[in-house]
Phi, psi and omega in degrees: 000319186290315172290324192279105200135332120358268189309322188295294169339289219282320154315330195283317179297326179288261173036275193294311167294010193239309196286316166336334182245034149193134183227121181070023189073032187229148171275140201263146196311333186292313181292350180293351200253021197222128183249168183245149186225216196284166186065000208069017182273131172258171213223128153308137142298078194328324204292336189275002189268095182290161210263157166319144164225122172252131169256152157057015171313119178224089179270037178315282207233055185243172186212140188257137168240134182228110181266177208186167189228146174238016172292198057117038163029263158314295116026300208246342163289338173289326175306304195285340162249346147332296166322299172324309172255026151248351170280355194248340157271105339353354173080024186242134179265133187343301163308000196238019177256086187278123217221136149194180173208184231210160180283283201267170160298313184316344166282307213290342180287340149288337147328281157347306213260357171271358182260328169298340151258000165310310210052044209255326229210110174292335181196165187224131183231140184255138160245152192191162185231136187230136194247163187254140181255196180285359194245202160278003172302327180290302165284019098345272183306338190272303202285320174319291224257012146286314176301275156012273180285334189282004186267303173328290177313320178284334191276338210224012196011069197221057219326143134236126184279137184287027186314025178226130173306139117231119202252168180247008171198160173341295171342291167305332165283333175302290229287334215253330169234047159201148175095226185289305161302009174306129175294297188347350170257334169247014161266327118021251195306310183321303183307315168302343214236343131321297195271010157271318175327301184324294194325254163005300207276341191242033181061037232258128157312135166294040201241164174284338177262108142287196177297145195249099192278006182141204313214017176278167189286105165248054192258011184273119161313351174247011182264157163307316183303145184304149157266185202259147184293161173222135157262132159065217204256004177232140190257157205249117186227165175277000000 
């Protein structure tokens, strides 16, 4: 008795989501966004998925760390410059754009996070193209450095933006970092609009030196940041 009543629910509920996908003898916008792929299985329309709208972007005074990968070269100088001139048509001043790179994906998250403790950086975006081959090497890595940069940004409350492809051929990398379609413009604007959040939510002076989250240099007299204590000629950090 208990399973056939189940069974009833679980009809009743099918019901509905079926009738839900044709409204009035028309197919209803939700099934328009659904495709069948192999086995009959259905699959979302990417086409149907709208792109992000960032309003009012002002990077006056947030200062960007931008890391790179040298793996897949080409690829990631195209990223990288996009990223560069939508931050800089954004008003984030040249000097406050800090660059470095890394051999792999597999660097960045250490990477990251010695530049997120620098205090150095309002926010940080990695970049990178990870292609998929014949082995499991590609899910190792993708899900490692994903994992990854989100522990950094939560340890060190210093945002990273997820700036790496992974795609399953060139191809998919071409069309994703050239043309119209550069991703590098909207991890661009996402890195601005995280590090005025940061700025905002923890109260950070627009200045160049702000709060010192570990390992910057405070030995400039005109900077904001505490200074770092010292015994004898060696200073003591967190």
């Amino acid at each position: 008795m208990y399973v056939e009543k189940q069974m009833s629910f679980v009809l009743i509920i099918f019901a509905h989501f079926c009738s839900s996908l044709y409204i009035g003898g028309k197919v209803s916008p939700y099934r328009r966004r659904l495709s069948h792929g192999r086995g009959g299985m259905i699959r979302m329309d990417v086409n149907a998925v709208n792109t992000v709208s960032f309003e009012n972007l002002d990077g006056t005074n947030v200062r960007i760390g931008i890391i790179s990968t040298r793996w897949n070269a080409k690829i990631i100088d195209s990223l990288k410059s996009e990223v560069k001139n939508v931050l800089l048509s954004n008003n984030v001043k040249e000097e406050n754009i800090f660059e470095t790179s890394v051999p792999g994906s597999w660097e960045l998250p250490s990477a990251a996070r010695f530049l997120a403790l620098s205090g150095t950086v309002d926010a940080i975006l990695c970049l990178g193209c990870l292609i998929k081959g014949d082995t499991l090497h590609f899910e190792y890595i993708a899900d490692s450095v994903s994992s990854g940069l989100m522990s950094v940004q939560l340890q060190t409350s210093v945002p990273c933006t997820f700036g790496i492809l992974t795609v399953l051929n060139e191809e998919q990398a071409i069309q994703r970092s050239s043309g119209p379609n550069n991703h590098g413009t909207s991890w661009a604007k996402t890195t601005i609009e995280m590090a005025s959040l940061r700025q905002s939510a923890l109260g950070i002076s627009n200045k160049a030196g702000t709060i010192n989250l570990g390992f910057a240099n405070s030995d400039d007299p005109d900077s904001s940041s505490p200074k770092m204590p010292k015994i004898g000629d060696k200073k003591i950090y967190f």
